[in-house]
C-alpha positions in Angstrom: -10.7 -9.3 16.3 -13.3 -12.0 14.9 -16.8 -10.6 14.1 -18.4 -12.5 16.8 -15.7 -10.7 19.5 -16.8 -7.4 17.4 -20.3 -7.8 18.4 -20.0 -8.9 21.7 -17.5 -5.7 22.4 -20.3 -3.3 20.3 -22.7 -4.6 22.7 -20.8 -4.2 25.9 -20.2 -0.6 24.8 -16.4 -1.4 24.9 -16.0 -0.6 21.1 -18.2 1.7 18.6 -17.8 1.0 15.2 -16.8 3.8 12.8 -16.6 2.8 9.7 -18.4 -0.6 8.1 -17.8 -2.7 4.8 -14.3 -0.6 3.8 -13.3 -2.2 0.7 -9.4 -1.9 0.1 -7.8 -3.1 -2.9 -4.2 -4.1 -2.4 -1.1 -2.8 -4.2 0.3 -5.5 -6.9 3.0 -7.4 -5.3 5.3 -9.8 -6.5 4.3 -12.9 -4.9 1.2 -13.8 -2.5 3.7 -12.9 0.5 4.0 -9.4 -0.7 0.2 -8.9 -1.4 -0.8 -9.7 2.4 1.9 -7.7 3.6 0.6 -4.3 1.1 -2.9 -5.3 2.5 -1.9 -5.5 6.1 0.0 -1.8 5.7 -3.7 -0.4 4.2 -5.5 -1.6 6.9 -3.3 -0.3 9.2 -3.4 3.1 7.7 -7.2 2.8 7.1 -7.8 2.1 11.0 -5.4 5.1 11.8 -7.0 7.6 9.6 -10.5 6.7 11.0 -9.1 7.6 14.2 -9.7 3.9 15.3 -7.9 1.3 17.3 -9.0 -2.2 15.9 -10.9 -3.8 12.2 -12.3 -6.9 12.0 -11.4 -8.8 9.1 -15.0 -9.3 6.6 -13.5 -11.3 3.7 -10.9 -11.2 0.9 -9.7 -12.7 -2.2 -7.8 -12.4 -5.1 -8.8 -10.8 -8.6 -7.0 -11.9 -11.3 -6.4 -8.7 -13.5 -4.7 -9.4 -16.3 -4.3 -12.0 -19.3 -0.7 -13.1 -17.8 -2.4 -14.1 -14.5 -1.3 -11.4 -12.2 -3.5 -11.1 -9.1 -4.5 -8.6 -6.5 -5.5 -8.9 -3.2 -9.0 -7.1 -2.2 -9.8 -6.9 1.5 -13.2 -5.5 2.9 -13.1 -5.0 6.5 -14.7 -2.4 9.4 -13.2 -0.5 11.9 -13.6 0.2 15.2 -12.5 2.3 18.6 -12.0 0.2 21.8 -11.4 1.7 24.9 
């Protein structure tokens, strides 16, 4: 869900948020593949654990963290329930 159809559903009282500005940092993958698929699994288990049905997506990027290059991925989203 985009941020504008997040605030359109808030207002419509079809969706509440529950949780706002989440930051989740990414387990290290092997390739930029891997690293969205980690993020997507945290989200997902984010969303469930706040008992919610739907995120919107706020911004991410990479961090480099180490002198060889490596990345990781860092995702800050929110969460919602929709009926």
């Amino acid at each position: 869900m985009t941020q504008a159809e997040a605030q359109e559903a808030v207002s419509s009282n079809t969706c509440r948020y529950l949780t706002k500005g989440r930051d989740y940092v990414a387990p290290v993958g092997f390739t930029a593949m891997e690293d969205l698929r980690f993020g997507a699994q945290g989200i997902d288990e984010w969303v469930q654990l706040d008992g919610g049905n739907a995120y919107v997506l706020n911004s991410y990027f990479w961090a480099t963290i180490d002198e060889d290059g490596s990345t990781q991925l860092h995702i800050r989203f929110d969460t919602l329930l929709c009926e």
